[in-house]
C-alpha positions in Angstrom: -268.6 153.1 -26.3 -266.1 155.6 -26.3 -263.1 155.1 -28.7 -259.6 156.6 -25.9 -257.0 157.2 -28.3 -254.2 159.2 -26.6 -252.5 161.8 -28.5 -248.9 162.7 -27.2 -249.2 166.8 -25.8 -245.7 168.7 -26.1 -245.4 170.1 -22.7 -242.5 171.5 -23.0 -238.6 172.7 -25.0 -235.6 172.0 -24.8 -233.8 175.2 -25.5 -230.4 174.8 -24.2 -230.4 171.2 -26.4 -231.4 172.8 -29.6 -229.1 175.3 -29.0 -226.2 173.2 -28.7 -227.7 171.3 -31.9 -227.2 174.6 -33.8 -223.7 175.5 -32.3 -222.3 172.3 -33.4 -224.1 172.6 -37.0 -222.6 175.7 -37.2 -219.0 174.9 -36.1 -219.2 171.4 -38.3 -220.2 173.8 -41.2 -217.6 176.6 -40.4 -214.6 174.0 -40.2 -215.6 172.5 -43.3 -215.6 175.9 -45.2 -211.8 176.2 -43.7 -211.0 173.0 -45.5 -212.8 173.8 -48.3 -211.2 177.0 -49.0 -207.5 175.2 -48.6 -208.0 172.1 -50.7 -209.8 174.2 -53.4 -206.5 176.3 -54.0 -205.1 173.3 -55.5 -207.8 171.4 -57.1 -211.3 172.6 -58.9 -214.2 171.5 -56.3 -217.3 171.8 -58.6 -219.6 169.7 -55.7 -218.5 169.9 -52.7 -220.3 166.6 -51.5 -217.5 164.6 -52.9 -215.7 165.9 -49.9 -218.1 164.3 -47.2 -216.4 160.5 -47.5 -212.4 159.7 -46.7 -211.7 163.6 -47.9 -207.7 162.9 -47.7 -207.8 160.3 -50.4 -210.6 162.3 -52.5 -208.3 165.1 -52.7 -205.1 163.2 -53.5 -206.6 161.2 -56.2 -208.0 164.9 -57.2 -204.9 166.4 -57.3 -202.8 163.7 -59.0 -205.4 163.5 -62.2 -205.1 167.1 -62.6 -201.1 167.5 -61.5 -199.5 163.9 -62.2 -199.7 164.6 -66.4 -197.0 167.6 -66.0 -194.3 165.0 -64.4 -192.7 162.0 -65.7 -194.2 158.9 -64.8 -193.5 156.7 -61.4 -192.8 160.4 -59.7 -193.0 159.9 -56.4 -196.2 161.4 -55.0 -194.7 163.1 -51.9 -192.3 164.9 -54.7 -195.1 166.2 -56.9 -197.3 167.6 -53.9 -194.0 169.5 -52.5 -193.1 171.0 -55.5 -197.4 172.5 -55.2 -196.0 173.4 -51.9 -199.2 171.4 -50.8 -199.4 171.3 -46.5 -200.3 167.2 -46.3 -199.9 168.3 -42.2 -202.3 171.1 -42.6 -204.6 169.4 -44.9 -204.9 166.4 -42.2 -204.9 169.0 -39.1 -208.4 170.3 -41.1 -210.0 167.1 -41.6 -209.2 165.9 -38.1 -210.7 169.4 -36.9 -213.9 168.9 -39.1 -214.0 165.3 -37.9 -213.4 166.5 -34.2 -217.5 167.6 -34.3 -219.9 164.7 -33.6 -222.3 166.2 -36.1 -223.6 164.1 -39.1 -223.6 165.4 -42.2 -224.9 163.0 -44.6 -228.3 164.2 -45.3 -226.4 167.8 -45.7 -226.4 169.3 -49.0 -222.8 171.1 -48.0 -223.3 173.0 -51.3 -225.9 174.7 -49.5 -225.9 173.7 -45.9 -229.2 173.7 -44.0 -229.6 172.9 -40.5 -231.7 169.3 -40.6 -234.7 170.0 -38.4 -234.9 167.9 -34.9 -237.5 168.0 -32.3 -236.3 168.7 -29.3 -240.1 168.6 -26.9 -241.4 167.0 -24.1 -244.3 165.3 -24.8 -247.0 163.7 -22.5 -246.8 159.6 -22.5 -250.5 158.4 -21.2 -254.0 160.2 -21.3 -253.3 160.7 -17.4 -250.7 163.2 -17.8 -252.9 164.6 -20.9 -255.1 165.5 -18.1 -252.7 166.7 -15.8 -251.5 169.3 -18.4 -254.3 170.5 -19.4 -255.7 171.1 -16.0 -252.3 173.0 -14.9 -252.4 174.9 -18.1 -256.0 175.8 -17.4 -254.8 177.3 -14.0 -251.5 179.5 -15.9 -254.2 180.6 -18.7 -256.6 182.2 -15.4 -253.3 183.5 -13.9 -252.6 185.0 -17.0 -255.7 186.7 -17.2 -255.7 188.0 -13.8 -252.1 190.1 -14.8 -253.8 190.9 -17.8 -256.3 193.2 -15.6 -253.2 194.5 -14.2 -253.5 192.3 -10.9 -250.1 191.8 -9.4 -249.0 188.3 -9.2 -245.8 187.2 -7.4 -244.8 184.0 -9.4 -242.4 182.3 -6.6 -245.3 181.9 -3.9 -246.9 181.1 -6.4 -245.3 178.6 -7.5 -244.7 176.8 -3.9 -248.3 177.1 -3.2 -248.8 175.0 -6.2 -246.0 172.2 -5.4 -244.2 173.4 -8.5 -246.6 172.0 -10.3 -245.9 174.9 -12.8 -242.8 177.0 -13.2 -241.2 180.5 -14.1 -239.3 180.2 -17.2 -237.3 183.6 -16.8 -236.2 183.0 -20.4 -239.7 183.5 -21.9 -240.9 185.3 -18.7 -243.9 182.9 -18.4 -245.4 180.3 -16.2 -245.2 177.0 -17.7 -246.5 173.8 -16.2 -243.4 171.6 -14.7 -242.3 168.7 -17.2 -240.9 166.7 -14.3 -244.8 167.0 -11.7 -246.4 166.3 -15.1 -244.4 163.2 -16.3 -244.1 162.1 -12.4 -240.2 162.7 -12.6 -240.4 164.8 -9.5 -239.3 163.4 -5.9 -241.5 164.2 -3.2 
């Protein structure tokens, strides 16, 4: 007896998703630095991790241990942080910036920030479609031999001859089998 254990087949990527992933990595990273490089003219930032959780009250609390001795007691804190000509409204505009990108951090060293790795395929759910794919990709892998002999092949009638079973990716310049026939997302 035959032991059918179906094994998922990544048909396909998502590009313009893990793109987007990256541009918001980036921008969550890149207004972080801006805060960063504000908040440490005041205080010492040895790790900058300490930053990741309620960053306004981190810093105050910073700057107060490391200010607060140089002033009589009971000074009010508003007084001390003017006289450091410290920008409370630029400081909050920075953290509601950083905060502004749906991006989580928390498994981000931000000492050395590193883009967490996501998976962002289409992948075959039943040994049906496991079929279906491989018998499309069977077809692109002749086609593919065929220009390879330097055969002209003209990929749009192509690809209506086959239902659009398969597709042009102009981004890779390849046939590729459709995501949408193989999963049975496509309308007739």
């Amino acid at each position: 007896m035959k032991d059918n254990k179906f094994t998922p087949i990544k048909i396909s990527e998502n590009h313009e998703q893990q793109r987007q992933y990256t541009n918001l990595f980036n921008d969550k990273i890149r207004r972080f630095d801006a805060l960063y490089l504000y908040l440490s003219k005041f205080i010492k930032i040895e790790d900058k991790n300490t930053l990741q959780n309620d960053i306004y009250s981190t810093f105050i609390t910073a700057f107060l241990d490391k200010e607060s001795v140089n002033f009589p007691p009971n000074s009010p804190v508003n007084s001390i942080l003017h006289f450091f000509e410290v920008n409370t409204n630029k400081i909050q505009s920075l953290i509601d910036d950083f905060n502004a990108i749906d991006f989580d951090l928390t498994d981000v060293n931000l000492n050395e920030p590193v883009l967490p790795t996501k998976d962002f395929g289409t992948y075959t759910q039943n040994a049906e479609q496991n079929i279906l794919f491989t018998k499309i990709d069977n077809v692109i892998k002749a086609i593919e031999q065929l220009q390879k002999l330097n055969k002209v092949v003209y990929m749009a009638p192509l690809c209506q001859a086959f239902a659009f079973m398969m597709h042009y990716d102009l981004s890779t310049q390849k046939l590729t089998a459709n995501p949408s026939y193989v999963l049975g997302q496509m309308r007739s």
